[in-house]
C-alpha positions as CSV (number, residue, x, y, z in Angstrom):
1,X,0.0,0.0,0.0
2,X,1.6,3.2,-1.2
3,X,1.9,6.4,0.9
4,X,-1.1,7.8,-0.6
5,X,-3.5,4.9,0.0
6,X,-2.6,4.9,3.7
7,X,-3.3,8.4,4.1
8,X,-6.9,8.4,2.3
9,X,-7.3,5.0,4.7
10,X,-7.2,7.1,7.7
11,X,-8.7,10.3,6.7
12,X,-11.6,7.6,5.8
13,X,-12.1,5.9,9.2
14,X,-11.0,9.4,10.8
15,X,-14.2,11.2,9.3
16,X,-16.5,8.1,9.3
17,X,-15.7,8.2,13.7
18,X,-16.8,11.8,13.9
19,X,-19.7,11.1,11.0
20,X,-21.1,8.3,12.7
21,X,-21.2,10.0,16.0
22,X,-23.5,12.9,14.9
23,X,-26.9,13.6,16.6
24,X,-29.5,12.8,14.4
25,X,-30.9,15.7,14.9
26,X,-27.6,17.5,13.4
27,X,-27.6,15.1,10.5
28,X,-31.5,15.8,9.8
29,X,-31.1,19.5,10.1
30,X,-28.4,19.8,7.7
31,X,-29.9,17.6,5.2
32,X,-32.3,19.2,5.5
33,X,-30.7,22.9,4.4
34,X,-28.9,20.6,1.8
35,X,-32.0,19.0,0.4
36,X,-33.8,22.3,-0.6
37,X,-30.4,24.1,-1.6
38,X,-31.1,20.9,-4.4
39,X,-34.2,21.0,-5.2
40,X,-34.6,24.5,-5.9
41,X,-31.2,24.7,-8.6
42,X,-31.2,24.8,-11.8
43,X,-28.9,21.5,-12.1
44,X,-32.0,20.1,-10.4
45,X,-34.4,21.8,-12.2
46,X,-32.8,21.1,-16.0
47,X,-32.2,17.6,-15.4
48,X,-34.7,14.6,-16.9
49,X,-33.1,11.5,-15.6
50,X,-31.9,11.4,-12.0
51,X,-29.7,8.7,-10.2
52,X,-29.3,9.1,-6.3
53,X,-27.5,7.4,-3.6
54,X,-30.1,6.1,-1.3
55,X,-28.5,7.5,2.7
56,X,-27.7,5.4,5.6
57,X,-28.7,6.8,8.6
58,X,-25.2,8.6,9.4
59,X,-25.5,10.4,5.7
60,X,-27.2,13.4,4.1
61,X,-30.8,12.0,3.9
62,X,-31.6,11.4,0.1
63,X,-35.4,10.1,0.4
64,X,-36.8,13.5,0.4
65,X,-34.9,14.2,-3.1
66,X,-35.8,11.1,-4.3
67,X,-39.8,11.6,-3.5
68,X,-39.5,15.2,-5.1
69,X,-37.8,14.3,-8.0
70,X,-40.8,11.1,-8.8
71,X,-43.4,14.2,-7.9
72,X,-41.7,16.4,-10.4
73,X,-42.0,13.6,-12.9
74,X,-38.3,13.1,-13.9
75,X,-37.0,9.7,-14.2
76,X,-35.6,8.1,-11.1
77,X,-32.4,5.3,-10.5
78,X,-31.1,4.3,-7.9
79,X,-27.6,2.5,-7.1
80,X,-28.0,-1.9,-7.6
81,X,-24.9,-3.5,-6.6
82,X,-24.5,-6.4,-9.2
83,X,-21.4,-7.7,-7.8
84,X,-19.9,-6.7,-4.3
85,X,-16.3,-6.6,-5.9
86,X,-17.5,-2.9,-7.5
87,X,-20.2,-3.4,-10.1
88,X,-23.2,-1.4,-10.2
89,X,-25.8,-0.5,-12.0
90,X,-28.6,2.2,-12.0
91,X,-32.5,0.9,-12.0
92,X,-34.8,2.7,-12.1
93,X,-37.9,3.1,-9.5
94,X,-41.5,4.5,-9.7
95,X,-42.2,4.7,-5.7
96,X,-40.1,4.3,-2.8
97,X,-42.4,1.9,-1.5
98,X,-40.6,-0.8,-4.0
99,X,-37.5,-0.8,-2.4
100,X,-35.5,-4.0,-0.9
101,X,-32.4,-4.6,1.3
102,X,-29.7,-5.7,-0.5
103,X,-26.4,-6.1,-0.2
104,X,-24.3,-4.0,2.5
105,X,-27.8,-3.8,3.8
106,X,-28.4,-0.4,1.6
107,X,-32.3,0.2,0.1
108,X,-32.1,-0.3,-3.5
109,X,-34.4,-1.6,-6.7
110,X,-36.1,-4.9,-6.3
111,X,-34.2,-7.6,-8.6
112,X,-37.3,-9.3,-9.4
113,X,-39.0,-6.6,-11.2
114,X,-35.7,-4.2,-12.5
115,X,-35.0,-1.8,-15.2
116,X,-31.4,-1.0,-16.2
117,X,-31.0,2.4,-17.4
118,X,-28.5,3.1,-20.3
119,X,-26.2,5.4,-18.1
120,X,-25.9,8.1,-21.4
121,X,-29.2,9.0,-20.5
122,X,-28.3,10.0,-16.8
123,X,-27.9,13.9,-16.6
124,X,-27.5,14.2,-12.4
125,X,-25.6,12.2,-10.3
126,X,-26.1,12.9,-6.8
127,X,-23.2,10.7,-5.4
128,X,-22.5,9.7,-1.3
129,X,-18.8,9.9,-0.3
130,X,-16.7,10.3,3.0
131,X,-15.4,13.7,2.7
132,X,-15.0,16.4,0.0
133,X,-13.0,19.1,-1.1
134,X,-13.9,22.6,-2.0
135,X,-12.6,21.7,-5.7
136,X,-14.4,18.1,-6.2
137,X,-12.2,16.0,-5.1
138,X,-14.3,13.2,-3.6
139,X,-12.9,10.2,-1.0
140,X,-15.5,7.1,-1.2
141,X,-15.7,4.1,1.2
142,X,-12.9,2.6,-1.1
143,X,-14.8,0.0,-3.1
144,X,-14.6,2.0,-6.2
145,X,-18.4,1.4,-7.3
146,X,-18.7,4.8,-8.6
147,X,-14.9,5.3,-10.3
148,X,-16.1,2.0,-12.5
149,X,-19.5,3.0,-13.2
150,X,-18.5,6.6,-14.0
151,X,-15.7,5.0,-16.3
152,X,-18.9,4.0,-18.8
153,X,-21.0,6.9,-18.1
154,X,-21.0,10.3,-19.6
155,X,-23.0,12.9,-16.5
156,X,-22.1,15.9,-17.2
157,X,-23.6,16.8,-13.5
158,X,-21.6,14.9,-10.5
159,X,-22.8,16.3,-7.5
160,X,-21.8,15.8,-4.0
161,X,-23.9,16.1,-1.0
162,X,-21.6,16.8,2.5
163,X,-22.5,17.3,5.7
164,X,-20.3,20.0,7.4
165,X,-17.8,17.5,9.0
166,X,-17.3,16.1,5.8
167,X,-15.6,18.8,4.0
168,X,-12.0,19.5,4.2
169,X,-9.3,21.8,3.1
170,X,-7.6,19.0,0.9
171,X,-9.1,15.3,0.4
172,X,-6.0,13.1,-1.4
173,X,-6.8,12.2,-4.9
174,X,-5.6,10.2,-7.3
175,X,-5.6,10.2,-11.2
176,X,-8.2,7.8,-11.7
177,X,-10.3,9.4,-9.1
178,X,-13.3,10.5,-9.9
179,X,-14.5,14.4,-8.8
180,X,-17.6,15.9,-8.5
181,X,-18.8,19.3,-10.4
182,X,-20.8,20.5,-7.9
183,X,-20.7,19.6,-4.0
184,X,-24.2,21.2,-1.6
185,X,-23.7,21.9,1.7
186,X,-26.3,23.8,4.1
187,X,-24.8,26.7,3.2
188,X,-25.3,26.2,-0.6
189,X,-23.6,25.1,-3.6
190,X,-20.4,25.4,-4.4
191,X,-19.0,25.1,-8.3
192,X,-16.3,22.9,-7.7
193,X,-14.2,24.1,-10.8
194,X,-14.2,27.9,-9.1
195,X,-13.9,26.1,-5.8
196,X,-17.0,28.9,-4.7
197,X,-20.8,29.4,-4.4
């Protein structure tokens, strides 16, 4: 393990302690700022076909997204983990209702009734991570599940959601890391190639 990959290992397990030590009540309040920052952009606003992460309780909540975007008529996916060495897909859903557990115990598409969406026709990616930089760069649980789908995607909307603990000054990247374009906070949105709001 090189120097690098030791250093994003414990900047991961550092920020994942304080993350998963949040009040709820923090994490709700936040997500809260962070949802309607979203839902009231013009990324959000412009795009037809949506994928979102679906939040474990110590994440920025996704589900009210999720509902809004199915209300607002867009087309929904959702992460499906095909293979828990790092393949995923994106399925789409109608109703939140239709989810199941699956693997790493995350809510995701049933398997028995599932539509695979071309990921060309994805136009916002609203993407979980560990922590974030003011400039995109993005540090994931370490799987890779999103560098490989993104390698046969073409979003030209990557967007971060961060609670306030989760971004930094510097996150280590490397070259076949992926970044985000835009990253919300509860203060707003921040253009990640200006590194500003």
């Amino acid at each position: 393990m090189d120097e690098l990959q030791i250093e994003k290992k414990k900047l991961r397990k550092d920020i994942l302690k304080i993350r998963r030590n949040l009040a709820y009540v923090t994490i709700e309040f936040e997500s809260n700022a962070i949802i309607n920052h979203l839902k009231r952009s013009e990324l959000f606003e412009s795009s037809k076909t949506v994928m979102c992460y679906l939040s474990m309780k110590d994440e920025v909540q996704t589900y009210e997204i999720v509902d809004y975007a199915l209300k607002q008529g867009k087309s929904v996916c959702v992460p499906y983990i095909r293979d828990r060495a790092g393949i995923m897909d994106a399925v789409v859903i109608q109703d939140l209702n239709e989810l199941v557990r699956g693997d790493f115990d995350i809510l995701t598409g049933n398997p028995l009734n599932m539509n695979i969406v071309n990921t060309e026709e994805i136009d916002l990616l609203i993407m979980p991570g560990v922590a974030f930089d003011r400039y995109g760069h993005r540090l994931g649980m370490g799987a890779g599940f999103y560098d490989r789908f993104l390698d046969k995607a073409n979003c030209t909307k990557l967007v971060g959601l961060a609670l306030s603990c989760q971004v930094l000054d510097v996150v280590p990247s490397m070259p076949h890391d992926y970044s985000v374009h835009y990253l919300v906070t509860k203060d707003g949105i921040i253009n990640c190639k200006t590194g500003k709001m």
